[in-house]
N, C-alpha and C positions, 0 to 999 in steps of 0.2 A: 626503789628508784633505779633506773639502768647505769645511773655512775657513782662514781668512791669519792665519799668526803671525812674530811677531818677537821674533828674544831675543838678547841680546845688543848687541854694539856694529853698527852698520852705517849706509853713507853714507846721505844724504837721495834722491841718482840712483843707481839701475844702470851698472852699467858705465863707472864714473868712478873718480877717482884716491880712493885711500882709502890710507893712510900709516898706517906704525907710530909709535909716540913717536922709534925712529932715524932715521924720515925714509925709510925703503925702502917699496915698497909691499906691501899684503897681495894676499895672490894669490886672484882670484876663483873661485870652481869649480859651473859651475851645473849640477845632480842633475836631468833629469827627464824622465819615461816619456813614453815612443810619440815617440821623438825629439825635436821642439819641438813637440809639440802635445797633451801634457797636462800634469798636474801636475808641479812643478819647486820646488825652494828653491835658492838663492844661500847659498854659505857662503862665509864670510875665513876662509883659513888665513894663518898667518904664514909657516910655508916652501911650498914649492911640494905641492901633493897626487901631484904625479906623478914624483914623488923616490924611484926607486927602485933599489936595489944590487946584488940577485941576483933571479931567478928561477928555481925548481925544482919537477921535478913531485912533487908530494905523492901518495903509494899510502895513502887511506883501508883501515880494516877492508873486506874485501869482503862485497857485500849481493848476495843473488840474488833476484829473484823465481819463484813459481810459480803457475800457476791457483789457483782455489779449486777443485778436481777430488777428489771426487768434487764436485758443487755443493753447497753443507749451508749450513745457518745456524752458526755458529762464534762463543765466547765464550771470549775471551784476558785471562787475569787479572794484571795488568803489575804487580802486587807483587809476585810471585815474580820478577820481573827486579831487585830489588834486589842492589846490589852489586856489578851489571856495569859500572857507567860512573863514571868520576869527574869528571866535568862535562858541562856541557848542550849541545856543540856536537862533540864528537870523539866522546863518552861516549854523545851519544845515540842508541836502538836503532830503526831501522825496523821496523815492522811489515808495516802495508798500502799498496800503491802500487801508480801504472796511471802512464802517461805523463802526466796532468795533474796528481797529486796524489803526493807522500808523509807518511805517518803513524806516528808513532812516540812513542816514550816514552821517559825522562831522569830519575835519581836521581841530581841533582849536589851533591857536597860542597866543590866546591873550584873556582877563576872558572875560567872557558872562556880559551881562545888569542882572540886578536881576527882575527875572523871578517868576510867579505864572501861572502853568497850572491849570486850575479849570476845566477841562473837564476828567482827567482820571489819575491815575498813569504814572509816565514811568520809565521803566527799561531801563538804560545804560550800556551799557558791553564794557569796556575799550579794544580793542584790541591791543594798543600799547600806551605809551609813562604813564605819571602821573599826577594826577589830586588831586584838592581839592572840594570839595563839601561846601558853604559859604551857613546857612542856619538857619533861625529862630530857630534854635534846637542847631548851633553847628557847628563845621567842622568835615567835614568825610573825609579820606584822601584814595585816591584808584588809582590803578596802572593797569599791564598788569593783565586780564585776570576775574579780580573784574567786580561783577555785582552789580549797585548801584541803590536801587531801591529809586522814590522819592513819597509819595503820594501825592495824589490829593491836590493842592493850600495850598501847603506849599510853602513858598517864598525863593529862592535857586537863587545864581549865580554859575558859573563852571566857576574855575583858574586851567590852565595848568599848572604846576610847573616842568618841567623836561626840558632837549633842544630839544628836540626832538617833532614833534608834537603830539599833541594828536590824536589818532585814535576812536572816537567810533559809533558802533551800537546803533542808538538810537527808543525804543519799547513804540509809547503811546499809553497808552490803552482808553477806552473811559470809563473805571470803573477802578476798583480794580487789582492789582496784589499783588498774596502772594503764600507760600505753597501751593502746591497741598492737597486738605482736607483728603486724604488716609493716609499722613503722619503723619495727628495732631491728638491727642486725644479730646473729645467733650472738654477739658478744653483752646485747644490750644496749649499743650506740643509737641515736637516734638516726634514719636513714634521709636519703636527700631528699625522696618526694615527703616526708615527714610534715604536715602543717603547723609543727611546731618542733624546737629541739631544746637542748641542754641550758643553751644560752637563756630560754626563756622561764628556767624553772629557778626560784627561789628556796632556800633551805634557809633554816636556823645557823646566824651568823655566829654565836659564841654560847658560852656555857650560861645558865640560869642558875645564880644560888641563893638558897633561900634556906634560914638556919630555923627552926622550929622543931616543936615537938607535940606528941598530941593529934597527928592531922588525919582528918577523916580524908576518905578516899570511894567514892561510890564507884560498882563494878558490875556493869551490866554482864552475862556469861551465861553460856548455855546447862540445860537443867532439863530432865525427864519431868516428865505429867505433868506438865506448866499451863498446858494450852498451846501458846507457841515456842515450847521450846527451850524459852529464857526465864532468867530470874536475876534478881538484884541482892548483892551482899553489899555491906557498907563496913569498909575497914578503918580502925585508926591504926593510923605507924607512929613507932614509935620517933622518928625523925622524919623531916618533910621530905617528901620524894623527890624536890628538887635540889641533890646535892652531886649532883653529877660536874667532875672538873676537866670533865675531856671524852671526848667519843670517836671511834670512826666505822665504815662502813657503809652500805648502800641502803641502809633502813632507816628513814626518819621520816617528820614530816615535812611538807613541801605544798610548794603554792606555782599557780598558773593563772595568767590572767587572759580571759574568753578576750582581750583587746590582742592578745599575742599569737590569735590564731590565723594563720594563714589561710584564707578560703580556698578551696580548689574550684576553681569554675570551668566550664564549656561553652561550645556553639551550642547547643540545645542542652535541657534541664537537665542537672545535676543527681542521683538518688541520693539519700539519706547517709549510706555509707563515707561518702566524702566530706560529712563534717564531724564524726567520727574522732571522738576527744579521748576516751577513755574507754576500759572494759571490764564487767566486772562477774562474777559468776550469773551466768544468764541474764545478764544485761548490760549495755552498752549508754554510753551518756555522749552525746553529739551537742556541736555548737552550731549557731546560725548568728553568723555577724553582719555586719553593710558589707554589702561586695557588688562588685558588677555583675551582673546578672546575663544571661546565654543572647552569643553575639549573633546567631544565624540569623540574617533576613524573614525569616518568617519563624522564628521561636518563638514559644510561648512558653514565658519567666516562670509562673506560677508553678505549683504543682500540679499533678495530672490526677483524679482522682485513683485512689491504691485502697486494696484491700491484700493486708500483711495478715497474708492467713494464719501464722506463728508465732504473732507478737501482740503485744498493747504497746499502745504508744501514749506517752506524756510527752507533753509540753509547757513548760512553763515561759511565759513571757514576761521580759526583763528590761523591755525599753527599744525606742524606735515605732517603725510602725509597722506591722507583719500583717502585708498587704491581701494574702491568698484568708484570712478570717474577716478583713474588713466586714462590718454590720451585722455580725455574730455576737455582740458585747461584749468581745474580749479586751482585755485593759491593762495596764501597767499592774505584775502579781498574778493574773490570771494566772491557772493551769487548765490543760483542754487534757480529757482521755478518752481518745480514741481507740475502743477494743477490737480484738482479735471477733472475729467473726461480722462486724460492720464496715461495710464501707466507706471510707470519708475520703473528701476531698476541698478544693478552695470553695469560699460561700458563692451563693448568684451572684452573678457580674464579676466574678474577681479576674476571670478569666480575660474577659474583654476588657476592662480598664488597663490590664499589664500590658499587655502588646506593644510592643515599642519602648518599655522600660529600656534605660539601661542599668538601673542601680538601687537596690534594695537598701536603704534604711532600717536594719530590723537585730533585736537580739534575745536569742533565746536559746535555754536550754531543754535537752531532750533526754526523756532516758526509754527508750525500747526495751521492755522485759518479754520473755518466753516463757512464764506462766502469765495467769492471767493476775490482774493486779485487783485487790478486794478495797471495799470503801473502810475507812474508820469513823469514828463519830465527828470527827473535826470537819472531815469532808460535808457530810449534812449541813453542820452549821454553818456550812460558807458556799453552797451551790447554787448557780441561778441555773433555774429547776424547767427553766424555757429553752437554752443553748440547742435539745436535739433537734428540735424544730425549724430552727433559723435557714437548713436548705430548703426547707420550704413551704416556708411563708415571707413576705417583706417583711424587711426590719421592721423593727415598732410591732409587730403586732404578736 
């Protein structure tokens, strides 16, 4: 994250003697990317972080990728995956993924195992119900519509806290996700035309302690001749990893909420660039919220039909009414992907129905990748297998 937080207990120096009330010292363990030369926090654990008892390898559900073959534009409706998963970290389904990105989706009733991805960030965007975030840092507490981002092998489990289940879109990157760099100043501030800044991000308010011993710990991490790459070890420590009594630093996790974004609008339409939320190695994650819509006497609100010779594009819709797919059967949950080498644009009629808008209704998240994005088996079982067709034919048929 681009600013300094402290929470909890911690010395006045770095790397100085820092003691418990018995008199032993707390053991320092400092987090941070691109070796020693980017972002980093310093946490106090009480017993050592690196206390561990077994190691074994962990066989996840197996995920395959394939092409998008034949090429098409494809609309996956991820509430029929209800029921598949019982938490948000074993439970949840891949869909679309390329070596820089995987994308998926998570109906969890019940807290996650305590989890370390060590292969990339991932951004979670709650679409329905409330959650807690349990995490070497702290608890983050995020609901509808909050984007919760975690970094790289920070040790986190996810509790649903609401009756309802949890819904979310889950984005792991194979790097970093953060601001778009146009927004920050060479310092990391967030800048004026920023659609969002400091004020609007949430961090882990105090320390999490929790005395145990015994505790497994699954750890997704990268690995030769895998297939893709990755593989899973499951560790026990011999003390629970949450015994951290103070931290600081610009590395933790953090939440946004798609309500906090400020839209950028014009007299004639908008590109995609301008809802432009986050970035993440070859991919970018944009919002679409209600906004007022282009004031020129003769604009036209909609989209213009675009062919992003360099990209695929996902969209997941998350509530409102997202006027340019009208009678396409996209729904509360849908995802639309639209690839690199097809054309897409708003369905028949949506064009003329806008005219004279002045105000979109609509919320959804986007993520543009520069490889192309392959199906997983979750995508099958939730695709309506008619969407390429809908420019042209009438609905219904």
């Amino acid at each position: 994250m681009p600013y300094y937080r402290s929470v909890g207990e911690v010395p006045r120096k770095r790397h100085t003697q820092f003691r418990q009330p018995d008199g032993t010292l707390y053991a320092e363990e400092l987090m941070g990317q691109e070796g020693f030369s980017s972002d980093s926090s310093l946490l106090y654990h009480r017993h050592l972080p690196t206390g561990i008892l077994t190691a074994e390898e962990y066989t996840p559900p197996a995920t395959t990728r394939v092409p998008n073959l034949p090429l098409k534009p494809r609309h996956l409706r991820t509430h029929k995956l209800d029921g598949t998963g019982g938490d948000a970290v074993l439970g949840r389904r891949p869909l679309l993924a390329n070596d820089d990105v995987r994308i998926g989706y998570a109906v969890a009733t019940e807290p996650s195992p305590l989890y370390r991805n060590a292969i990339g960030d991932e951004c979670l965007y709650v679409e329905a119900g409330t959650m807690r975030l349990e995490s070497t840092f702290g608890v983050l507490e995020a609901g509808a519509g909050d984007y919760v981002i975690v970094p790289t092998s920070v040790i986190f489990r996810i509790v649903p806290t609401g009756a309802e289940p949890l819904r979310l879109l889950t984005v792991e990157a194979s790097g970093h996700i953060g601001p778009p760099r146009r927004y920050l100043s060479v310092r990391g501030q967030f800048l004026e035309h920023s659609p969002y800044c400091e004020r609007d991000v949430r961090g882990p308010q105090g320390p999490l302690l929790v005395d145990d011993t015994d505790v497994e710990v699954y750890v997704r991490h990268r690995a030769r001749g895998t297939g893709d790459g990755t593989a899973w070890t499951r560790y026990v420590y011999a003390h629970h990893p949450f015994d951290v009594v103070g931290w600081d630093g610009h590395l933790y996790p953090w939440a946004f909420s798609i309500h906090d974004f400020e839209p950028i609008t014009g007299r004639v339409h908008q590109p995609p660039p301008v809802h432009q939320t986050f970035e993440g190695p070859n991919f970018v994650i944009c919002s679409f919220v209600p906004r007022k819509v282009d004031y020129h006497p003769q604009a036209v609100p909609v989209p213009y039909n675009h062919h992003n010779v360099d990209s695929d594009e996902m969209m997941f819709y998350t509530g409102g009414n997202y006027e340019a797919r009208r009678g396409s059967g996209i729904e509360q949950g849908s995802i639309s992907l639209h690839p690199a080498g097809f054309t897409h644009g708003p369905q028949p009629g949506a064009v003329e129905r806008s005219l004279g808008a002045e105000f979109f209704d609509e919320l959804a998240v986007m993520v543009d990748t520069f490889r192309p994005l392959e199906l997983c088996e979750a995508a099958a079982e939730c695709e309506d297998p008619g969407y390429a067709w809908t420019w042209a034919r009438p609905a219904g048929q």
